[in-house]
Wavefront OBJ file of the C-alpha trace (Angstrom):
o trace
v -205.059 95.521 107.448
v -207.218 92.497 106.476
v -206.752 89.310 108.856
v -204.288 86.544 107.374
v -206.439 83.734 105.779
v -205.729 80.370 104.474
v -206.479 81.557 100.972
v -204.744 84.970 101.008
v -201.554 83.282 102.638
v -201.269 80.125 99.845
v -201.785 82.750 97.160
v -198.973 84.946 98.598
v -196.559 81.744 98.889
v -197.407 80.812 94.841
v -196.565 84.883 94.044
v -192.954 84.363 96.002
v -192.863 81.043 94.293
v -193.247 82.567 91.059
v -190.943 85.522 91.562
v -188.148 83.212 92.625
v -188.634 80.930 89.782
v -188.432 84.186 87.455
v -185.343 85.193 89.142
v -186.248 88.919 89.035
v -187.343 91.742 91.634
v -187.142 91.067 95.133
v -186.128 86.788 94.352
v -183.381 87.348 96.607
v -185.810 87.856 99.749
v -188.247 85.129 98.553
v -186.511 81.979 100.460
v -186.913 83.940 104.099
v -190.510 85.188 103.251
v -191.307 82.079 101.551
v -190.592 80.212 105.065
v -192.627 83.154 107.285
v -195.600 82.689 105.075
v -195.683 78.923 105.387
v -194.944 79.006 109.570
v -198.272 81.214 109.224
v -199.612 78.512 107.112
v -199.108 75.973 109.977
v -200.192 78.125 112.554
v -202.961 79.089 110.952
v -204.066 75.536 110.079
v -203.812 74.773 113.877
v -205.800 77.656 114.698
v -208.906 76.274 112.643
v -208.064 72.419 114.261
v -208.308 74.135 117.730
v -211.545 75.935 116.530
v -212.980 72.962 115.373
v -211.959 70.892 118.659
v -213.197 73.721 121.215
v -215.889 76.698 119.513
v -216.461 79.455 120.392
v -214.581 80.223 123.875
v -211.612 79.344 122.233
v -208.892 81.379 124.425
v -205.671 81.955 123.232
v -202.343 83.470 125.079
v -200.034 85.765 122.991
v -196.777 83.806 122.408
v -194.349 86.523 123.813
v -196.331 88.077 126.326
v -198.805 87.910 129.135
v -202.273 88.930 127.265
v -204.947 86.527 125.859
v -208.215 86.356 124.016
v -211.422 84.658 123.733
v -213.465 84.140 120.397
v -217.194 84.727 120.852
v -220.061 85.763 118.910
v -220.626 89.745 118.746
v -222.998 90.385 121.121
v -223.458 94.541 119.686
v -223.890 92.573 116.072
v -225.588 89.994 115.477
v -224.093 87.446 113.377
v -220.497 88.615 113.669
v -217.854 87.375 115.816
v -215.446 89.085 118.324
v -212.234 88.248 119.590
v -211.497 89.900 123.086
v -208.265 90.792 124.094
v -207.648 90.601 128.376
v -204.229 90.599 130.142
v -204.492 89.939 134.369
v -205.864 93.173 135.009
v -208.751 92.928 132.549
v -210.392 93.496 128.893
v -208.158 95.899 126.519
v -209.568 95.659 123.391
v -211.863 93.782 120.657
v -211.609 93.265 117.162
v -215.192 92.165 115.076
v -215.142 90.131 111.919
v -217.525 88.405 110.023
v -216.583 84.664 110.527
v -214.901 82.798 113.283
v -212.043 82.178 110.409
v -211.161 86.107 109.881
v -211.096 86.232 113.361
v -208.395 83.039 113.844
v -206.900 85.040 111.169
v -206.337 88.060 112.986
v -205.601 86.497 116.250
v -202.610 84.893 115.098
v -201.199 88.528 112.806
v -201.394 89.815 116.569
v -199.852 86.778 118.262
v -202.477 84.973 119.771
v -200.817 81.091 119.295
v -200.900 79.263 122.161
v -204.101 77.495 123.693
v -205.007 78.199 126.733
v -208.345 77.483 127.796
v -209.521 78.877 130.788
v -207.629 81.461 131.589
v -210.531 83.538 131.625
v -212.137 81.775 134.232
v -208.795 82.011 135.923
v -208.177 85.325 135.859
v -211.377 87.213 136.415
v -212.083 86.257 139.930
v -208.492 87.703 141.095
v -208.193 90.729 142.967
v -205.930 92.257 140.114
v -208.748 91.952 137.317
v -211.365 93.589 139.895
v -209.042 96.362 140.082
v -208.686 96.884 136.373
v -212.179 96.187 135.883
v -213.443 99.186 138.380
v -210.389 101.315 136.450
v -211.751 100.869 133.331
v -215.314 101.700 134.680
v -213.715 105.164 135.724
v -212.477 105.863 132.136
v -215.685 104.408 130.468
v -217.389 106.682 132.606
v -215.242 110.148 132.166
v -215.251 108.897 128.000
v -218.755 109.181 128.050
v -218.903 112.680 129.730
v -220.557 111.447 133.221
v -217.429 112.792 135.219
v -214.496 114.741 134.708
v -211.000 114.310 134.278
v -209.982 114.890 137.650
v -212.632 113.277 138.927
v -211.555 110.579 137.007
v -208.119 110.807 138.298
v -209.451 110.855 141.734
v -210.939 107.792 141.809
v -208.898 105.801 140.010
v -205.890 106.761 142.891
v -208.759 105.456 145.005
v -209.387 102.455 143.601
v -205.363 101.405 143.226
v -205.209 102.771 146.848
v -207.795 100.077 148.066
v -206.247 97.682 146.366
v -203.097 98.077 147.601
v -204.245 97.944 151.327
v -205.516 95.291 151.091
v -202.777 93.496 149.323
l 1 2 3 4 5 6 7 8 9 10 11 12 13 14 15 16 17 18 19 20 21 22 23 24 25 26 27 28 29 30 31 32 33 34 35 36 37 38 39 40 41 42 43 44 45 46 47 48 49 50 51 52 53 54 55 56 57 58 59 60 61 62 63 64 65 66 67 68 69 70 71 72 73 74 75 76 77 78 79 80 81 82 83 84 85 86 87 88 89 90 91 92 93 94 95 96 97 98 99 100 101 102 103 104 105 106 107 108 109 110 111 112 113 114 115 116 117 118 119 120 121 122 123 124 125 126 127 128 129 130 131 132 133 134 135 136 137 138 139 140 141 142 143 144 145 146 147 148 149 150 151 152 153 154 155 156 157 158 159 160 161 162 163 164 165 166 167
């Protein structure tokens, strides 16, 4: 699905204008969706402010959950820009876009809301994130054929094993 964007969002709230005003199809729904689109509106609208205020290194935490992100350029392509998704026990994912603005975009359809700058720097250092980070070495490393499943397995019992003594 294409990232929400200021443009695509104010032309969806005229097309639910319009088909409440004609009083036909789905008008009956177009009050409740009407409302959603314009909270995303808002939201949205902050999202750029906070962009503006901070860059690149913006870091956002998901409004429901315990997970955040961090808007940088692509470093794998040039002249895009990735959002990076971490929770306490490391990096999970990445989405790439072509602007900073499809990537605010998409950051907010998956919850990302609330500032929170540094937690990056807060989180990395912590005995939990080294953990997930030598984890996700170990399935890097079986993905890419260098050891096996079990071997995989193995280590990874290892690693949580280590942890846990020391904890």
């Amino acid at each position: 699905m294409f990232p929400s964007t200021l443009e695509n969002l104010r032309e969806s709230l005229a097309d639910w204008q319009a088909e409440k005003q004609a009083g036909h199809g789905l008008a009956c729904v177009a009050d409740e969706l009407m409302s959603m689109i314009q909270e995303k509106i808002i939201s949205l609208e902050l999202l750029h402010q906070l962009y503006t205020t901070h860059g690149l290194g913006l870091t956002l935490k998901h409004r429901n959950r315990e997970a955040w992100c961090v808007l940088t350029e692509d470093a794998s392509a040039p002249g895009r820009y990735r959002w990076t998704q971490f929770q306490r026990d490391g990096f999970t994912g990445h989405c790439t876009h072509d602007t900073p603005e499809l990537c605010l975009g998409d950051m907010m359809d998956d919850g990302y809301t609330v500032l929170d700058q540094g937690a990056l720097e807060r989180l990395c250092g912590t005995p939990e994130w080294q953990r997930g980070s030598e984890i996700t070495a170990i399935i890097q490393a079986c993905n890419a054929g260098l050891m096996s499943w079990e071997e995989a397995n193995r280590k990874a019992v290892e690693v949580k094993q280590r942890y846990q003594e020391a904890a």
